[in-house]
N, C-alpha and C positions, 0 to 999 in steps of 0.2 A: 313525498318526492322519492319516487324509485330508483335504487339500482337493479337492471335488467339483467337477469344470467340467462344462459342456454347450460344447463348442468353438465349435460353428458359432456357438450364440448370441454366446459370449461375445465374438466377434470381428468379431459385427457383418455374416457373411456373410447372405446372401440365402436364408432356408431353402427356399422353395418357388418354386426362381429355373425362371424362361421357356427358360434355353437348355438343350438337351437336353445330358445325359450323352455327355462326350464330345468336343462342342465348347466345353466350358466354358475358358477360359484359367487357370491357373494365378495365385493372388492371394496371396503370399506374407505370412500373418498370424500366422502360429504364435509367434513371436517377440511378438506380444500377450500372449500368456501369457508367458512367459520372463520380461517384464517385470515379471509377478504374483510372481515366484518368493523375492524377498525379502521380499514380505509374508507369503506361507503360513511363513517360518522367522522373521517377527516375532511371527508368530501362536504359533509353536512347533508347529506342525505338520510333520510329514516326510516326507508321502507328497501327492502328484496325482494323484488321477483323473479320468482325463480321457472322457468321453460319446466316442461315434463320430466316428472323425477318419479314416477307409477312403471311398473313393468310392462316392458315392449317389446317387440321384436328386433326395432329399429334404433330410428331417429327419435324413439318417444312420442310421436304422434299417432304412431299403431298402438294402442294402448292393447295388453294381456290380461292385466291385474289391477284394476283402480286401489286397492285395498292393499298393495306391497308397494314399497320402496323397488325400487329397479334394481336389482343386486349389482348392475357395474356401478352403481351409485353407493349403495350399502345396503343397509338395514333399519327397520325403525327405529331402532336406538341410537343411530346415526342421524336420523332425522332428526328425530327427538329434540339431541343436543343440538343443532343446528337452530330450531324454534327458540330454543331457552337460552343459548347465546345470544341471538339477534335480539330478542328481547329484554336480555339485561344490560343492552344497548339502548334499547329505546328505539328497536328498529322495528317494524311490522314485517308480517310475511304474506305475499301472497303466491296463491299457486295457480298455476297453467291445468284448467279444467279442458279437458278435450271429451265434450260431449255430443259432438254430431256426429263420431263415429265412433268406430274401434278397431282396433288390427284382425287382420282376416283370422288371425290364428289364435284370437281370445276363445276362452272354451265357450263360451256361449256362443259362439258362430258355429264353432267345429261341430258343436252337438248338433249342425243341423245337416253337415254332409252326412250322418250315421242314421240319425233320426229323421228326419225330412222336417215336414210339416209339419209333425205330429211332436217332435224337440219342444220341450216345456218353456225353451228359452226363443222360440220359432218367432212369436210376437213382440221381442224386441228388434227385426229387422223388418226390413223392404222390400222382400223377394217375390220375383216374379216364379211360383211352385208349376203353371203352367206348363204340361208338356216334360216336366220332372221326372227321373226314374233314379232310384238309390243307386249309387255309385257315381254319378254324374255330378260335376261339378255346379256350385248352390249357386243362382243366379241371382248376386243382391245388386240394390243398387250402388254405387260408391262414389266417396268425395271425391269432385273435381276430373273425372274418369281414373283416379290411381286403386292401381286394382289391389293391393293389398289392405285399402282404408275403406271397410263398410259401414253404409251407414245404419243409424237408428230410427226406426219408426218412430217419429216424436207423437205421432196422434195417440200414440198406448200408456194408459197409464201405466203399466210395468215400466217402462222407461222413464214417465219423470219417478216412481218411487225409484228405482236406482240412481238415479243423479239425485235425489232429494238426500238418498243414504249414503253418497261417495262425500257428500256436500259437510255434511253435519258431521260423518265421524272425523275428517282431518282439522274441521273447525274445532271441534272436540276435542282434538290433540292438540291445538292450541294456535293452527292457523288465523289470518286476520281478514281473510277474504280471497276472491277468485276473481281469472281472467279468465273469461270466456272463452274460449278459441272457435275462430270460425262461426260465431256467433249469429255472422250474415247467410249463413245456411239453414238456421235453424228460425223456426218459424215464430216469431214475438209471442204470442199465445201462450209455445210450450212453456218461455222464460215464466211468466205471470200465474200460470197456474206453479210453476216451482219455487220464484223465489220467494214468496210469501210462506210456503212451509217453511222453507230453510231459517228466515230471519224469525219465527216463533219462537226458534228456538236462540238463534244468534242473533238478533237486532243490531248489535252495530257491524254486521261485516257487508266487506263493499265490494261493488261484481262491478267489472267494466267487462264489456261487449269487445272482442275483435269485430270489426264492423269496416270492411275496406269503402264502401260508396252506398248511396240510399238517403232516403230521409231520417238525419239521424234523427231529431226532436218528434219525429211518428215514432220512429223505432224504440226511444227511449220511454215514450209515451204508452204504449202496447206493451211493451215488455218487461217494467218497473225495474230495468237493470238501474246503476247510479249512474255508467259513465259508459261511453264507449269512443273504441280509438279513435283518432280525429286523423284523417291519412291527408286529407285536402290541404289541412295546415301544413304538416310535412310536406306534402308535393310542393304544395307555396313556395317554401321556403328552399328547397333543393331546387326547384328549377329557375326560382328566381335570381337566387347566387350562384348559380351555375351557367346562367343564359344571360347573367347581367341586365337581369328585367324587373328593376324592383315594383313594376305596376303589376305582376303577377304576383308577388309577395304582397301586396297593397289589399289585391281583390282578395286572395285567401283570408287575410286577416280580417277585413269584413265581413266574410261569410260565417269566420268563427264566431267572429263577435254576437251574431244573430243566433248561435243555437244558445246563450249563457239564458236566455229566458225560460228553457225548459232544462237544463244540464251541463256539468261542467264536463267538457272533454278530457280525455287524456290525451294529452298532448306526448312528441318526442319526434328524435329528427336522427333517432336509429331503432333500430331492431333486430331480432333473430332473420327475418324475412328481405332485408331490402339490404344493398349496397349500404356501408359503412358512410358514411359523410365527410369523411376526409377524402374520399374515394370520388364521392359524388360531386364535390364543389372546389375540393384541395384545400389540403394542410392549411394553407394560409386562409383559410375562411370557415374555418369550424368555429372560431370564436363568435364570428357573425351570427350564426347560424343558434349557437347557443347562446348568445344574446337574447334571439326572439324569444327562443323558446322559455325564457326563465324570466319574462319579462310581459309576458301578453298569458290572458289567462288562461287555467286547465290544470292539471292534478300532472306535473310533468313525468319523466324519466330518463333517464341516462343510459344508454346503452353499455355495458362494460366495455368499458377499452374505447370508445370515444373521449375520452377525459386526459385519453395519452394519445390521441390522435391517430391510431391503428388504422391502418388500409386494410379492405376489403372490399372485393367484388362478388357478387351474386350472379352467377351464371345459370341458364336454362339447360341445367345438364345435370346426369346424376349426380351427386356429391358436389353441386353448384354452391349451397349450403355452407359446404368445409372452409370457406375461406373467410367469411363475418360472423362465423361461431369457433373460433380458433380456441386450442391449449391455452390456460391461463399458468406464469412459473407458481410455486408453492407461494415466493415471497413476495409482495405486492413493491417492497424496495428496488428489487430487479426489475420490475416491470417499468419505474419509474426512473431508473437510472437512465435507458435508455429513451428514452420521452421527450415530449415538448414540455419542459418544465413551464413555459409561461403559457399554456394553453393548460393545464393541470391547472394551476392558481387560477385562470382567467373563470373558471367553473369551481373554484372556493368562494371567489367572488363574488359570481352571478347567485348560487345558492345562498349564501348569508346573506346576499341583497334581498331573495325570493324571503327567505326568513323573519326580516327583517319588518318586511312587507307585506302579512300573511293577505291583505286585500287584494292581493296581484290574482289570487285564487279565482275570485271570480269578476273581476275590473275588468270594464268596457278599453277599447285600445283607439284613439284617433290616429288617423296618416294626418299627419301636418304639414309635411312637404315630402314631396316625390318627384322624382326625377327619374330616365332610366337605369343611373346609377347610384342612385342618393336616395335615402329615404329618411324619416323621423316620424316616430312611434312614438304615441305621449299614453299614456295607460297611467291612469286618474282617479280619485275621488270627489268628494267637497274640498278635503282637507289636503292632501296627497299627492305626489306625481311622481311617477316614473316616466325619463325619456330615454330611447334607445333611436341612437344613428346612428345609419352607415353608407360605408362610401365603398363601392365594388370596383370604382375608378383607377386609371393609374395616376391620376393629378391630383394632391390633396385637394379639398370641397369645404366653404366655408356653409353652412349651414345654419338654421335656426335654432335657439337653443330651446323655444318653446318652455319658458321660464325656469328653466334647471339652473342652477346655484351650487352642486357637487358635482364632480366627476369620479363614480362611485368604481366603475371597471373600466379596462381597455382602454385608450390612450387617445386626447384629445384638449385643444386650447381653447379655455373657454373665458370671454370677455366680452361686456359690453352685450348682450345676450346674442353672443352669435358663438358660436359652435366651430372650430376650427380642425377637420380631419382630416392625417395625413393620407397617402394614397394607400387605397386596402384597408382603410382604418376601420373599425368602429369603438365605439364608447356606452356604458349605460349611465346615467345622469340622474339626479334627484334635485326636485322643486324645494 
């Protein structure tokens, strides 16, 4: 179970800093996080993932240097101990691979505005050379039209040997696996013929797919990744406690239910990428929210700073970004001074319950009852049960308790097997 960073933000570096690539000095901050590393195991959480921490130009999705620490980040050394703290925690690490493109200003692009065609590094892109003259600006293709992010030629084997060698040496340094970035770009194939070198060597590390829509049980089928993101869930769940329609939170969770035959998703109800969830549903229903999510199956995560109920909005503008990847303080006590303390516990809760429960991992989830503001999730075994209600209402909701006997999180009367929620309530329950 992840805690989610965006490094650069979290550390307060300069995302769209003045000095070029290169002559930037080295700012030794990674130890900022290390710092966090005893809250993610008060949280009970045991994995870090950590956004783009490789040299960029930018936001760390232009990648410069797969093979360097970002110097407003630090240095290997600084990584280093970041790996060997989290793991004398007992925490895992994974990293934010960005392999469908690179920043325009990696030397392997550059060498093709000098060299043209003929750049040794020429057959790791997409360029249309047609009608080409030296000095002209390189005409590649690029992610999503932004013109500083070009892409990779995935049909060249040059390019899976370079992700095969960015893959294995950070594994080598003692990584535990990768997130795919943008995964839905890149074509299932390239994955299948890479991640089989990679695991020869690493056999337990585990690659989840950024994968916004698609067939994911094809996708995952084609590509032999372990997991990829599950965004439908997320939508479920944001629009359903957002729009007070828990029969849209109903059908997501069915649909989820149906890929557990071929893969377990990663689930999470934040990210670097989307509106905050306090943001999306409000303060008073993040509990809800992460309710499902630690309660219906999938490999979760946590967004930093969802846990203290942090607003942010994601805007379609430059620097849109800066507000759901904010400065973290050094000390995680400040952070929490000022906080929803019972929204912080209500996610010690829900995790020692996930713990508690390791079958939640990959358990089938019934809707038991629905209503457009009432819902009950029972996520089950032979032996087992977890229920989760909720009421999006403003009238408490008597409900079914669909044989639950605890009331393990979140606040609720329970008798005579009926379920008693007050208004905005919700509760997670055990058979």
């Amino acid at each position: 179970m992840w805690w989610h960073v965006y490094p650069l933000g979290f550390v307060g570096a300069e995302v769209r800093p003045s000095t070029p690539v290169g002559e930037r000095p080295v700012e030794h901050r990674l130890d900022r996080i290390a710092g966090w590393l005893d809250h993610v195991v008060a949280l009970g959480l045991n994995g870090l993932m950590l956004g783009p921490v490789f040299e960029s130009s930018s936001h760390g999705y232009d990648t410069t240097d797969h093979f360097r620490i970002d110097p407003r980040l630090g240095d290997e050394a600084d990584f280093d101990r970041l790996v060997s703290a989290a793991h004398d925690r007992g925490v895992q690490v994974l990293l934010d691979g960005v392999f469908n493109h690179v920043g325009r200003e990696h030397p392997a692009f550059r060498a093709l505005g000098a060299e043209g065609p003929d750049a040794p590094t020429a057959e790791l892109f997409r360029v249309d050379w047609d009608g080409w003259h030296p000095g002209e600006r390189v005409r590649s293709e690029l992610f999503e039209g932004h013109d500083i992010l070009v892409a990779l030629d995935h049909t060249r084997p040059a390019v899976e040997d370079l992700v095969v060698e960015v893959m294995t040496y950070w594994l080598g340094r003692g990584v535990d696996g990768w997130r795919l970035d943008a995964a839905y770009a890149v074509p299932p194939a390239f994955w299948a013929r890479v991640l089989p070198r990679v695991r020869e060597r690493f056999p337990d590390a585990w690659f989840s797919g950024e994968v916004i829509h698609g067939d994911g049980a094809a996708i995952v089928r084609a590509s032999t990744m372990d997991s990829l993101t599950q965004y439908e869930l997320w939508q479920g769940i944001w629009h359903g406690i957002a729009d007070r329609n828990c029969h849209e939170l109903a059908h997501a969770i069915e649909r989820h239910d149906e890929l557990l035959a071929t893969f377990v998703p990663s689930t999470f109800i934040g990210n670097h990428d989307v509106t905050r969830i306090a943001s999306a549903v409000g303060t008073e229903f993040v509990g809800h929210a992460a309710a499902v999510l630690f309660t219906v199956a999938g490999t979760p995560s946590v967004w930093a700073g969802d846990e203290f109920g942090w607003l942010g909005v994601k805007e379609a503008r430059e620097g849109g970004d800066d507000a759901v990847r904010p400065e973290f303080p050094e000390d995680p006590a400040s952070a929490r001074a000022g906080a929803d303390d019972d929204l912080f516990h209500a996610h010690e809760a829900l995790v020692a319950l996930r713990r508690r429960h390791p079958w939640l991992h990959r358990a089938h989830t019934d809707v038991v009852h629905l209503e457009n503001t009432a819902i009950v999730l029972r996520t089950a075994t032979d032996s087992a049960a977890v229920v989760t209600a909720l009421n999006l209402g403003p009238d408490p909701v008597d409900l079914p308790a669909a044989d639950a006997t605890r009331v393990e999180a979140g606040g609720a009367d329970l008798r005579d097997g009926t379920l008693r929620l007050p208004a905005g309530g919700w509760a997670v329950l055990t058979a």
